[in-house]
C-alpha positions as CSV (number, residue, x, y, z in Angstrom):
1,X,3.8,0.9,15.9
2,X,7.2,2.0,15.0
3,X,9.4,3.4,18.1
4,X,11.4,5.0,15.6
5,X,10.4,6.2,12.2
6,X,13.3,6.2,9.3
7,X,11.4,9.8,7.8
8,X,12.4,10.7,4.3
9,X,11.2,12.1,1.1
10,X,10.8,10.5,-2.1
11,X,13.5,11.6,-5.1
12,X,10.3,11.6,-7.6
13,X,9.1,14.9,-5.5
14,X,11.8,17.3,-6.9
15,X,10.4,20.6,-7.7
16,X,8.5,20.7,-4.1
17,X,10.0,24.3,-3.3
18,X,7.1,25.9,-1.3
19,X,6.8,23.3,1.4
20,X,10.6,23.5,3.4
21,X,10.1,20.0,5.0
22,X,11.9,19.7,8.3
23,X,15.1,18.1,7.8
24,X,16.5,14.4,9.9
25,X,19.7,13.6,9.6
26,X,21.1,10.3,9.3
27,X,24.4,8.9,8.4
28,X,25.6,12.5,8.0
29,X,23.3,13.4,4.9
30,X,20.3,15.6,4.7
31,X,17.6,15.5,2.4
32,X,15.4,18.0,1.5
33,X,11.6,18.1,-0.3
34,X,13.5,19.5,-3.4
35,X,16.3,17.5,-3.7
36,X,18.8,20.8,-3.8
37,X,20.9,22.3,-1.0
38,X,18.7,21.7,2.2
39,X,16.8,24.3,4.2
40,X,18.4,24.2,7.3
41,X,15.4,26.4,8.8
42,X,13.3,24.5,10.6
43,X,9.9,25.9,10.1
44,X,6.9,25.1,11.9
45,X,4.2,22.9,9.7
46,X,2.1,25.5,7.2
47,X,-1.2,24.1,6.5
48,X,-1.4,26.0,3.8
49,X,2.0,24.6,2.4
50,X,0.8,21.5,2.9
51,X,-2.4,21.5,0.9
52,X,-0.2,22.9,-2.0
53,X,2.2,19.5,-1.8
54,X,-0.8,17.1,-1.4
55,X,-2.5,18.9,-4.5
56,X,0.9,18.8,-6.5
57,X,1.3,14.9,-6.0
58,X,-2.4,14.0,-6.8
59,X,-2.1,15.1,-10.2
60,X,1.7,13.6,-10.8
61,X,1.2,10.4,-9.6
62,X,-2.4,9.4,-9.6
63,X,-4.4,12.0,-11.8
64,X,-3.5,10.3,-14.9
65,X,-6.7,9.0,-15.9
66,X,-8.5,6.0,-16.4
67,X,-6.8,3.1,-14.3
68,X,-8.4,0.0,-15.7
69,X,-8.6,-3.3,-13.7
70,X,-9.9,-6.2,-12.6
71,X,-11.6,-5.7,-9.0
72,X,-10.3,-8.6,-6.8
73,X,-12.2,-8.9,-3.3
74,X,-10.9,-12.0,-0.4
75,X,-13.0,-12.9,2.0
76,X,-11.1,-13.0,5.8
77,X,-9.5,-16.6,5.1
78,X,-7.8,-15.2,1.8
79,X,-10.4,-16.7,-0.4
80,X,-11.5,-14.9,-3.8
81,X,-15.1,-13.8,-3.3
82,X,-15.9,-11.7,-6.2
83,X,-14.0,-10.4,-9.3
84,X,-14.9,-7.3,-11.2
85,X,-13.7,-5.6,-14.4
86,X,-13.7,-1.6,-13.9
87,X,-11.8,1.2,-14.2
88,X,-11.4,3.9,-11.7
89,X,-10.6,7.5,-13.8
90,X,-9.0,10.5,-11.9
91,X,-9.7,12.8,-14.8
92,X,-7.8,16.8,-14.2
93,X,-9.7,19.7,-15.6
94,X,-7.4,22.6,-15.8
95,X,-9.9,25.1,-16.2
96,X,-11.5,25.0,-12.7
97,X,-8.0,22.9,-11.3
98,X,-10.1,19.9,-10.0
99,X,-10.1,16.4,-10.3
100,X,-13.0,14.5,-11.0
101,X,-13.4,10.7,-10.1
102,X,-15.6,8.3,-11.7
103,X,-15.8,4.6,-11.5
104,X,-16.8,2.6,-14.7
105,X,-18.3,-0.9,-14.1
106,X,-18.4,-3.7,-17.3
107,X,-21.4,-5.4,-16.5
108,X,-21.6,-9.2,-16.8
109,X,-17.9,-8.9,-17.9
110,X,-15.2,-11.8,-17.4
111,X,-11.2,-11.7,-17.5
112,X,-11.2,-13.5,-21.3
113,X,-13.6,-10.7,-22.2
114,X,-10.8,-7.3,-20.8
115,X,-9.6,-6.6,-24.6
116,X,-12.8,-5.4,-25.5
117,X,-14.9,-5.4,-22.2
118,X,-14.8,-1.0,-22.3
119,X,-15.9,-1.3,-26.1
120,X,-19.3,-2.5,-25.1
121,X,-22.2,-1.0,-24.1
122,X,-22.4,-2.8,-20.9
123,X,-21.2,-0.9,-18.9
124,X,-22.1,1.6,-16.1
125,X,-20.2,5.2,-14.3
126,X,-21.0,6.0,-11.5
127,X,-20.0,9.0,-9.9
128,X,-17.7,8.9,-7.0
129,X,-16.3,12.7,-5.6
130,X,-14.5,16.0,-6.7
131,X,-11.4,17.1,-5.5
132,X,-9.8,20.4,-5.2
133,X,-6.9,21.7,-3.6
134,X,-8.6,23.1,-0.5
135,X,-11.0,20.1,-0.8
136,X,-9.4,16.5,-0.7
137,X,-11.4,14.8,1.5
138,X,-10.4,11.8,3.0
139,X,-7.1,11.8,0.7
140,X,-4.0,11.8,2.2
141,X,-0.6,11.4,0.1
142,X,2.9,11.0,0.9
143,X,5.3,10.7,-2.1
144,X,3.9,7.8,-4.4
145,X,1.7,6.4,-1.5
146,X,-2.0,7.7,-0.9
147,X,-4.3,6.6,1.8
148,X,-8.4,7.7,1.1
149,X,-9.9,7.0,4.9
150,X,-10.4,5.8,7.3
151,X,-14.4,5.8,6.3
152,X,-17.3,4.5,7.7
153,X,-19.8,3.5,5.4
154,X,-23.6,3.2,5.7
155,X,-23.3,0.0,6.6
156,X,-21.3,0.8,9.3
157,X,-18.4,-1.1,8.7
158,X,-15.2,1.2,8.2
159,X,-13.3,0.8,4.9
160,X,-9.4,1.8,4.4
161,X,-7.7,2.5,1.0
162,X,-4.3,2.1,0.4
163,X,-2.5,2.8,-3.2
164,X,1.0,3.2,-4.4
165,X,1.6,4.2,-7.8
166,X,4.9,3.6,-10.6
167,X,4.8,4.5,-13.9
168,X,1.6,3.8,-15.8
169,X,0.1,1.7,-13.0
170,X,-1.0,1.3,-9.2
171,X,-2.1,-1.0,-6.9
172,X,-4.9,-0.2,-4.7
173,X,-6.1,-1.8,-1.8
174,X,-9.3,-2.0,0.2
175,X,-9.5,-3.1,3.6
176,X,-13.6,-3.8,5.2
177,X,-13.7,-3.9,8.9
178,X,-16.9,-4.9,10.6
179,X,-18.2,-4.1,14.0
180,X,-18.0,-7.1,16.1
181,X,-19.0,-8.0,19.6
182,X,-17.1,-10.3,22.6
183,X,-18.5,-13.8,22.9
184,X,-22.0,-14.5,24.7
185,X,-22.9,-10.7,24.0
186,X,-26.1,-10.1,21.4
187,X,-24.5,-8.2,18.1
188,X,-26.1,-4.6,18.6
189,X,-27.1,-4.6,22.2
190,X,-24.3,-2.5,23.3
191,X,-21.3,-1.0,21.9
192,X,-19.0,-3.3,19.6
193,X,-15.7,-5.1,21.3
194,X,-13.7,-4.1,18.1
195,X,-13.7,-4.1,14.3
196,X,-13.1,-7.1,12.5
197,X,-11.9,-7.5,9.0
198,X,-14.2,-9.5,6.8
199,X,-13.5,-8.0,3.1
200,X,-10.3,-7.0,1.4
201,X,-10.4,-5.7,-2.6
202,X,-6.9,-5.2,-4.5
203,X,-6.8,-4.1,-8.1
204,X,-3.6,-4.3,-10.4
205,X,-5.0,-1.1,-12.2
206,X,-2.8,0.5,-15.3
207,X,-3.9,3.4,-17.4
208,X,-3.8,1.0,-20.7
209,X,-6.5,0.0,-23.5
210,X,-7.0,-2.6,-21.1
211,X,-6.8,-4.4,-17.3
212,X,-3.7,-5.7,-17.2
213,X,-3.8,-9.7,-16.8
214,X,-1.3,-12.2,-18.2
215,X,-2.2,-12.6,-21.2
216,X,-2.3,-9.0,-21.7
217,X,1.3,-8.0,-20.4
218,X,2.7,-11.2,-23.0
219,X,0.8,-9.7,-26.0
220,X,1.7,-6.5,-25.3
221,X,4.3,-6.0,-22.9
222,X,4.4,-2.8,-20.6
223,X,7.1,-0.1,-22.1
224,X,10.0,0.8,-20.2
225,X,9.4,2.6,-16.6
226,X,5.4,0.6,-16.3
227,X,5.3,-2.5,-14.0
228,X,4.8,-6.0,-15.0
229,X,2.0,-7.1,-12.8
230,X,1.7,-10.6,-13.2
231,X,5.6,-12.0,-13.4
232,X,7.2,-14.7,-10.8
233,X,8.9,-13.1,-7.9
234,X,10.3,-15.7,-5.8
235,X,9.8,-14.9,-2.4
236,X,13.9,-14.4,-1.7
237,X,13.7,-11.2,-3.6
238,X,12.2,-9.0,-0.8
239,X,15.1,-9.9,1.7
240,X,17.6,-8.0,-0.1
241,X,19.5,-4.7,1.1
242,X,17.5,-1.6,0.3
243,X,18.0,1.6,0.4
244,X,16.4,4.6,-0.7
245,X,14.1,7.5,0.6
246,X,10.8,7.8,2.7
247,X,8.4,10.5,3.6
248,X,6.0,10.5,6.4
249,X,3.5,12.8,8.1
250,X,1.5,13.0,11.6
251,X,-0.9,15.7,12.3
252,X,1.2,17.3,14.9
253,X,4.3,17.3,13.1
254,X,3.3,17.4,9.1
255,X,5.7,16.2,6.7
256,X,8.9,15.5,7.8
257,X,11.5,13.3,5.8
258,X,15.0,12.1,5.6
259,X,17.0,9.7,3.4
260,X,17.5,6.2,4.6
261,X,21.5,4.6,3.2
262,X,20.8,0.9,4.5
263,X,16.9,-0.3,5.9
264,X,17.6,-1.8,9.1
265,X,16.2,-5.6,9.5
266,X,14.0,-4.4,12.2
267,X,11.9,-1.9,9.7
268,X,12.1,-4.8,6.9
269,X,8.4,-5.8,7.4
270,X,8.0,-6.2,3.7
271,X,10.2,-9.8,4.9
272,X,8.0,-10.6,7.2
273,X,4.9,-11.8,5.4
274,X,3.1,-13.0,8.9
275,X,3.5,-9.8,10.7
276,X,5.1,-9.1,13.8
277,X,2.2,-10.3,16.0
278,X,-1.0,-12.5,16.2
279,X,-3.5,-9.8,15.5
280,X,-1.6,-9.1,12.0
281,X,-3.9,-10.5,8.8
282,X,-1.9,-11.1,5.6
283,X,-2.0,-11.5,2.3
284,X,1.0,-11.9,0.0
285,X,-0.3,-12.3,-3.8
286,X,1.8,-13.3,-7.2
287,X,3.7,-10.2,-8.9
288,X,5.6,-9.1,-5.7
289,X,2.5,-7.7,-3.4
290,X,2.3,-7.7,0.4
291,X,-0.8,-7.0,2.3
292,X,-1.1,-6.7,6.4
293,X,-4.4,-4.8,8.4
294,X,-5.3,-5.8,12.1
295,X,-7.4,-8.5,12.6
296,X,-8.8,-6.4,14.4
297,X,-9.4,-3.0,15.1
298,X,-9.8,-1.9,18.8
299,X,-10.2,1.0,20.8
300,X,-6.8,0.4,23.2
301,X,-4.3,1.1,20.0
302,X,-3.1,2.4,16.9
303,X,-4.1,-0.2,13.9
304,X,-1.0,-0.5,11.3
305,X,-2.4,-0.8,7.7
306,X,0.3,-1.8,5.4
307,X,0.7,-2.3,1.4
308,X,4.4,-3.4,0.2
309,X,5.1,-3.8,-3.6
310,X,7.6,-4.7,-5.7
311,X,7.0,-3.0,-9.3
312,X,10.0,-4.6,-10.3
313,X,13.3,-6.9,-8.5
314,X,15.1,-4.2,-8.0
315,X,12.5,-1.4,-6.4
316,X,10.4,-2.0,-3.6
317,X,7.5,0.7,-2.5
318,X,6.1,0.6,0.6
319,X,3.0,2.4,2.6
320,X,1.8,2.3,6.0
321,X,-0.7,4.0,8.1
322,X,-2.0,4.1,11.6
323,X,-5.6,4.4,12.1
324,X,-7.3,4.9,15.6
325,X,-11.4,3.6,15.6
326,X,-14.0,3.6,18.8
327,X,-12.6,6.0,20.7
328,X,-15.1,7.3,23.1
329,X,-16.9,10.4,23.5
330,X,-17.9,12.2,26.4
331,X,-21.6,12.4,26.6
332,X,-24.2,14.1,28.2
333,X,-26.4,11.5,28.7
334,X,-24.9,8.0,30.8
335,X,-27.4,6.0,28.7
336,X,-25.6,6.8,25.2
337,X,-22.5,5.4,24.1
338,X,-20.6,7.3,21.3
339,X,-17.9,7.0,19.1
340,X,-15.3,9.7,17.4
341,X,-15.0,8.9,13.5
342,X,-11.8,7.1,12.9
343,X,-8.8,9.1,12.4
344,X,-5.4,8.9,10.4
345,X,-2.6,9.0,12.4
346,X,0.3,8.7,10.6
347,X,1.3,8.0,7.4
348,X,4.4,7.0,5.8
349,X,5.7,6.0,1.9
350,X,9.2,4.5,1.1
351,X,10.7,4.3,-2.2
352,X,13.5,2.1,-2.2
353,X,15.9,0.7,-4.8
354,X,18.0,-2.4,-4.2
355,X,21.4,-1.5,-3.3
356,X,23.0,-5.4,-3.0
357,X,22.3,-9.0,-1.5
358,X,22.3,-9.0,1.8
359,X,25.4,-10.1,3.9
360,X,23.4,-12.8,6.1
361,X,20.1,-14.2,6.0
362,X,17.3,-12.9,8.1
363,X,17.3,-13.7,11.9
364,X,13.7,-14.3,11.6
365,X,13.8,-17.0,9.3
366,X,13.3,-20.8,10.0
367,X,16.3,-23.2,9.9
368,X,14.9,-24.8,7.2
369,X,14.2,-22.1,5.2
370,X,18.0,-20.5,5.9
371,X,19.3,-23.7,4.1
372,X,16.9,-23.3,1.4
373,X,18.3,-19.9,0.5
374,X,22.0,-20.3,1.3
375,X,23.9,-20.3,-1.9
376,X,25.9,-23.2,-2.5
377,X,29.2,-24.4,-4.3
378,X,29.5,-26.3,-7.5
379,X,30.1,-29.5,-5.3
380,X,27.5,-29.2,-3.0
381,X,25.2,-28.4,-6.4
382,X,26.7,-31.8,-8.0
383,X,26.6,-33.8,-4.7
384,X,23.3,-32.7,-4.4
385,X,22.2,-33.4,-7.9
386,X,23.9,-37.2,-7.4
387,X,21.6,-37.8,-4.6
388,X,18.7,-36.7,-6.6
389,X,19.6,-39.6,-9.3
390,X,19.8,-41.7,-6.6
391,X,17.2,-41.0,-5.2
392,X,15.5,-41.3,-8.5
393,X,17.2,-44.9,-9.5
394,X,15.8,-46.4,-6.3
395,X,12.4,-45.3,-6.6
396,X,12.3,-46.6,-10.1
């Protein structure tokens, strides 16, 4: 967990008067929630405020309607499991000010099938929740990022939802964690050791005639602002300078924000695929997306869920969130073991832009991989080349 958070508010929440945001200083510059002249009064966090803001970027970043896409779930190893065509609509109704979701299933559909896959019959809606201003459930936002969870399910596995959103598109994630017990102890005889991930679903969703794939972005390519999902991003373009705004929020403090001039190479995660440790599980997929979630989940800390995306090479978007699970409650009876529900503990969204190359590679990175990426001269290109011929000439 971050020692220190870079806080900061995104530039696409101008207009947020009626929440003053505390304002950080860094570098000598304040930011505020509406982009003007900054409120210098510190004002204690207004839950009321708050559910105004939350409400206000529901509908402008994710209430757009129907985000069609194809369902993609991994198994723990990073394997593709099971693919789905749906669409998840956030549909606003203006005369009660809700938002209604839905989920739309094509039955027995496959990717070749996405142009007309909605046009069928086959296909089924299932109801999924209402929202309101004073009702958002398990929704948390924070600029374009939005967490829904933590939740446990029926099953009693706990499922995590990450999205960020740009333009007419999002990618949402879906991290499963299972309860799982230490070695030599019988699943279900006593309280689980910790939750382990076992299922992870991302969908490239757009709010398009239909699920953006690659053939559908080269027939129709998106318009100008809308991400191209499925375009080569060579892995050098994450480790770039970046520079840009965040916003985060804690339940003790609210939101709280700042603007960031230069990301430091210590808060670069998005450059480290791996993680930062061994219980880190990552997934970094084609199109400039970044996944990291616990192994797993335990009761002695704070589980860092993380979604990184690059809608295109010169904007990175980030999300993160802390999640606490099994923490125990006191109980009455010596012979009962419970558990609180998992909580949200913090939250943070970064929108960056890419402000230059940077000066020196990455500490982190191997030696190999340094001379990979170091640029070279037009001799050391032609040298280079030679040796490939010569290579080639003797091996013929």
């Amino acid at each position: 967990m971050f020692l220190v958070w870079i806080l900061a508010c995104s530039s696409s929440v101008k207009g947020f008067s009626p929440l003053n945001l505390r304002i950080q200083q860094r570098g000598n510059k304040h930011y505020s929630a509406s982009g003007d002249i900054p409120n210098q009064n510190n004002n204690l966090y207004d839950p009321d405020e708050d559910l105004e803001v939350q409400w206000d970027l529901f509908k402008k970043h994710h209430a757009k309607g129907s985000y069609k896409g194809v369902w993609t779930s991994y198994d723990y190893i990073g394997d593709v499991i099971d693919e789905t065509i749906a669409s998840v609509n956030l549909d606003y109704d203006e005369s009660d000010d809700s938002i209604v979701q839905t989920h739309t299933i094509a039955v027995g559909a496959k990717k070749s099938d996405c142009a007309t896959c909605f046009d069928s019959e086959e296909t089924k809606v299932l109801p999924v929740a209402k929202y309101t201003q004073k009702d958002l459930r398990k929704t948390r936002l924070a600029s374009v990022g939005m967490i829904n969870g933590p939740t446990l399910l029926r099953s009693g596995a706990m499922a995590t939802e990450l999205v960020l959103s740009s333009g007419d598109g999002r990618v949402r994630v879906v991290f499963q964690h299972a309860p799982v017990w230490a070695a030599g102890v019988e699943p279900g005889s006593g309280p689980p050791a910790g939750l382990r991930l076992f299922r992870t679903m991302v969908s490239r969703e757009a709010t398009r005639g239909q699920p953006p794939t690659f053939e559908s972005e080269a027939e129709n390519p998106p318009g100008e602002g809308d991400p191209i999902f499925f375009r080569g991003v060579p892995p050098f373009k994450w480790h770039m300078e970046w520079g840009g705004t965040s916003w985060t929020w804690g339940p003790q403090a609210g939101n709280r924000g700042w603007q960031v001039e230069r990301m430091e190479e210590a808060d670069a995660w998005h450059g480290r695929p791996t993680g930062d440790g061994p219980n880190v599980w990552n997934l970094r997929l084609p199109g400039g997306v970044l996944l990291q979630c616990p192994r797993i989940v335990s009761d002695d800390a704070t589980g860092i869920f993380r979604l990184a995306w690059l809608p295109t090479n010169d904007d990175l978007l980030r999300v993160e969130a802390g999640v606490l699970a099994l923490q125990p409650m006191a109980m009455e009876d010596d012979t009962v073991v419970g558990f609180y529900p998992p909580a949200l503990t913090s939250l943070r969204s970064d929108v960056m832009k890419k402000t230059g190359e940077l000066p020196d590679l990455p500490k982190f990175l191997k030696e190999e991989e340094k001379e990979a990426l170091k640029p070279q001269s037009d001799e050391e290109l032609k040298a280079n080349g030679n040796e490939s011929e010569n290579d080639t000439d003797s091996d013929s």
